[in-house]
C-alpha positions in Angstrom: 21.7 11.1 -18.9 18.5 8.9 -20.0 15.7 10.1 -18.3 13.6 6.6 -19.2 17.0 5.0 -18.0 16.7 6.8 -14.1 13.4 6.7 -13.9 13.5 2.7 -14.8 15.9 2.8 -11.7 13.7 4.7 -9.0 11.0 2.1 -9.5 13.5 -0.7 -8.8 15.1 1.0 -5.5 11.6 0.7 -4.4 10.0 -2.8 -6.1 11.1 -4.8 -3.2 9.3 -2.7 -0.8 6.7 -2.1 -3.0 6.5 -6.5 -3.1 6.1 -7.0 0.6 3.3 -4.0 1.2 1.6 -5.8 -1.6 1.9 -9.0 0.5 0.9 -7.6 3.4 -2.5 -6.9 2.3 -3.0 -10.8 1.1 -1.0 -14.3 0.3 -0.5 -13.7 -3.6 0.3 -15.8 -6.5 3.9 -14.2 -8.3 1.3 -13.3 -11.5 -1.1 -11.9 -9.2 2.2 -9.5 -7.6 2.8 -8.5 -11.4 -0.2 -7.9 -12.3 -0.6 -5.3 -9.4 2.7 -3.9 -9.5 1.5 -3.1 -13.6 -1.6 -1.6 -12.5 0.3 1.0 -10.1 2.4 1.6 -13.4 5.5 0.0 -11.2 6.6 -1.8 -14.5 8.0 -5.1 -14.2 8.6 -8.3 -16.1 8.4 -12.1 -14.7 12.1 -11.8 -14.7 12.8 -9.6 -12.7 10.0 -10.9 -9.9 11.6 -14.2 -9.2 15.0 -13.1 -8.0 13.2 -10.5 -5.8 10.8 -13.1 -4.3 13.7 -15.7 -3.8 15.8 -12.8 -2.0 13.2 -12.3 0.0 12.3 -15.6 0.9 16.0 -16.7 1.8 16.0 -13.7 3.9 12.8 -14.7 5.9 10.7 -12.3 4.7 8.7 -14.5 2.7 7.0 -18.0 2.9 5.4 -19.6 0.1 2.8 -22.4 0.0 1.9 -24.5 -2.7 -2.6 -24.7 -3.8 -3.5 -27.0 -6.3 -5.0 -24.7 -9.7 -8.2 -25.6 -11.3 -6.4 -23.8 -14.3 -3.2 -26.3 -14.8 -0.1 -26.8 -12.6 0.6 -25.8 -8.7 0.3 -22.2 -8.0 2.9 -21.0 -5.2 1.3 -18.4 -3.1 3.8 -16.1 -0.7 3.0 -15.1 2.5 4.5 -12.3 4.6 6.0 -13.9 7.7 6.3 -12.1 11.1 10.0 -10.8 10.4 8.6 -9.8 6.9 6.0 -7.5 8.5 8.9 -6.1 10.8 10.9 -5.7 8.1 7.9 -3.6 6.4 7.1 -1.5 9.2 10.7 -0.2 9.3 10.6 0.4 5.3 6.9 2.2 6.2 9.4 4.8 8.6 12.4 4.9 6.0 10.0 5.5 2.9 8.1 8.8 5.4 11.5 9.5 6.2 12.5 9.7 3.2 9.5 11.8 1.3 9.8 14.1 4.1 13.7 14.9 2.9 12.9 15.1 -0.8 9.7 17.2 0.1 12.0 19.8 1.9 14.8 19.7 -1.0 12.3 20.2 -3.4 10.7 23.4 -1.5 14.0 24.8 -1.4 14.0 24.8 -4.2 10.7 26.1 -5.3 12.0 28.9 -3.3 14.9 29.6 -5.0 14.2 29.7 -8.5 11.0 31.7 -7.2 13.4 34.7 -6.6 14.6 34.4 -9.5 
């Protein structure tokens, strides 16, 4: 297996989750969402954001609004709506859920090749 390859596909089970907790701290401009996601070293590429932030939209997770730029063309700025923060708060239990599981697998074993 590629290790680069899995790891590449970890980050995307979690992008779009990653996306709307990014939101839920303030209306964002697409660039602004990539920019962050870099900086948490959640790699990601305009191409991949798009389809994301249109999924989400046509789900109701996500409004958008257009603001005028003093830096060239219309920016389009998403906003979390009310079943987007819903939506969050379940991913919030999932993701403690879910760290909770790997946590214990992983102790197990730690354990186990400690006998050894």
């Amino acid at each position: 297996m590629n290790l680069e390859n899995t790891k590449a596909q970890m980050r995307k089970g979690v992008l779009e989750y990653c996306i709307l907790s990014i939101l839920a701290n303030n209306d964002a401009y697409a660039s602004d969402i990539i920019k962050e996601l870099k900086e948490a070293r959640m790699i990601v590429v305009e191409g991949t954001m798009y389809p994301l932030l249109t999924r989400q939209k046509n789900a109701g997770l996500l409004s958008y609004r257009w603001e005028e730029s003093q830096q060239g063309p219309p920016r389009k700025y998403y906003t979390l709506t009310e079943k987007g923060k819903n939506f969050l708060d379940e991913l919030d239990k999932s993701w403690q859920d879910l760290i909770i599981a790997v946590e214990s697998i992983n102790k197990k074993r730690a354990y186990s090749e400690s006998d050894n």
